[in-house]
C-alpha positions, 0 to 999 in steps of 0.5 A: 489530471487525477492523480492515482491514489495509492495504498502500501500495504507494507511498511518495511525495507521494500516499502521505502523504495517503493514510497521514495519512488511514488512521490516524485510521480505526480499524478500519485497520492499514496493515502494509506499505509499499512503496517505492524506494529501500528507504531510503525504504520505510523512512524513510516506515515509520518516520514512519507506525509502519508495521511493514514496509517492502519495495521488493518488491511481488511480496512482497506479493501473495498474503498472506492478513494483507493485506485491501486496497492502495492504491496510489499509484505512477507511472500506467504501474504503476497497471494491472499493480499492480491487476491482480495484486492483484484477481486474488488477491482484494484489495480495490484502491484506485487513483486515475485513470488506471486504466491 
């Protein structure tokens, strides 16, 4: 089966629930995380077994290796974050507000 490869884009409070919940899926590989500062980017990585960790979500928009996002950042992000996603064929799990 292939797994689903999976970017957080957020790596806080709600990104906890979100990553404890995927990784007990599997057919889901989370492969990316983002967040800010790197430095916490890179110790949620670390905590989740996360391979990659960026503070750049630009970077990560137009990968063919990433299926599906989730994001949980600040509201004001939701929107233009989704969009960019869904525009390049990605699968985008946002919770409310949309925008």
């Amino acid at each position: 089966m292939k797994k689903i490869k999976i970017a957080l884009i957020g790596a806080g409070y709600i990104a906890d629930y979100h990553a404890r919940a995927l990784q007990i899926l599997p057919n889901v590989e989370i492969i990316a995380v983002v967040g800010l500062p790197m430095e916490a980017a890179r110790k949620f990585a670390d905590k989740y077994g996360i391979k990659e960790a960026t503070t750049e979500v630009s970077g990560l928009v137009d990968r063919d290796d990433i299926d599906a996002v989730v994001i949980g950042t600040p509201n004001k992000f939701h929107a233009p974050y989704a969009i960019d996603f869904i525009k390049n064929g990605k699968d985008v799990f946002l919770e409310k507000p949309m925008a």
